[in-house]
N, C-alpha and C positions, 0 to 999 in steps of 0.2 A: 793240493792233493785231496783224494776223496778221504773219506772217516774211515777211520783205521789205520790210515797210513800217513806220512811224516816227511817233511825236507829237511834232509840235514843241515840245514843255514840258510840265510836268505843265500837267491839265485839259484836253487838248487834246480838241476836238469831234469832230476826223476826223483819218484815217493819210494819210500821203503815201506814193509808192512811192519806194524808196532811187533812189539813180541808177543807171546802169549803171556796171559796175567794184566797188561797194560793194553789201553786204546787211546783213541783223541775223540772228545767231544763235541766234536765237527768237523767242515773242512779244511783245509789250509793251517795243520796245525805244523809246527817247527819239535815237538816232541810227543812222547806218550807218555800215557799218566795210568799210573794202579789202579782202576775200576774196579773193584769185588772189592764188598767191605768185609771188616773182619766175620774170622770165621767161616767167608767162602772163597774158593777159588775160580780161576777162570777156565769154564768147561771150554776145552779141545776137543770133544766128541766129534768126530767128523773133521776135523780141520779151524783153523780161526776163521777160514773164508766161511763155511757153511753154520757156525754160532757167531756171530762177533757179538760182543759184548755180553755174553752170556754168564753170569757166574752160576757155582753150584756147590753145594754141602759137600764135604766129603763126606765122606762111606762110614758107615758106623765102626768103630775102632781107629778112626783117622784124625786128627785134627788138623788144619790149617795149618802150615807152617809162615806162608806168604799168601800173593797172592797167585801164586799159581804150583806151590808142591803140598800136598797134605803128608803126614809124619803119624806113624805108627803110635798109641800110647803105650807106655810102657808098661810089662808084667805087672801086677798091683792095683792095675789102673784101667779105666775102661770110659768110654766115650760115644753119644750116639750122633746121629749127622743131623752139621749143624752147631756143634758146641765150640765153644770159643776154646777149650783147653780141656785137659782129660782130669778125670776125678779118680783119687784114691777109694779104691774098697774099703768098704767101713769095717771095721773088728767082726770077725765071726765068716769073712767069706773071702774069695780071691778071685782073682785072673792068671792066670799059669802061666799065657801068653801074650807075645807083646801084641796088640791091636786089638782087644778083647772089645765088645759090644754090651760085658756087663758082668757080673762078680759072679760068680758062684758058693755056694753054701759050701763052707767048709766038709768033707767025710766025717760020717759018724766018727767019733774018736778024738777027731783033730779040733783045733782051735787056733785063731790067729786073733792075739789081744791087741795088738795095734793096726793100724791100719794101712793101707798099702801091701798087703800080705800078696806074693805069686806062687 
């Protein structure tokens, strides 16, 4: 089978294509393997035929979940592309929503003494 794609057992009659997230590092491989190291995913842009082995950051407010879904962070928290895991807002600001790209200053008035504040 050419790279990218898999015989399910020896004698196999035809290749299957790996899934997205996963490839084979040559040809003639019997399974697929998770290429994107942490913290990226496997870009589908266009199809796997048109990237293969391509990985890429998720999107600022995203983090990796695997290798192939990225996961919102949650309200409190905020992440830019590219991080292995989302970070808690530090005392004095927040993110209101989940997938934030970065904290906000608290409103004149308010205050959040711990952190993780939404």
């Amino acid at each position: 089978c050419p790279s990218g794609f898999f015989a399910d057992g020896h004698g196999a009659t035809q290749c299957s294509a790996c899934p997205p997230g996963s490839g084979t590092f040559g040809e003639g491989a019997l399974a697929c393997s998770p290429l994107c190291p942490p913290g990226r995913v496997w870009d589908t842009a266009g199809g796997q035929e048109a990237a293969p082995f391509r990985c890429a950051n998720c999107t600022a407010g995203l983090v990796a979940v695997n290798t192939s879904l990225c996961s919102a962070c949650d309200p409190g928290s905020y992440a830019l592309p590219g991080w292995l895991g989302c970070i808690a807002c530090p005392p004095g600001a927040f993110a209101g929503a989940a997938g934030s790209s970065a904290c906000g200053a608290c409103p004149v008035g308010g205050y959040s003494p711990g952190a993780g504040a939404s």
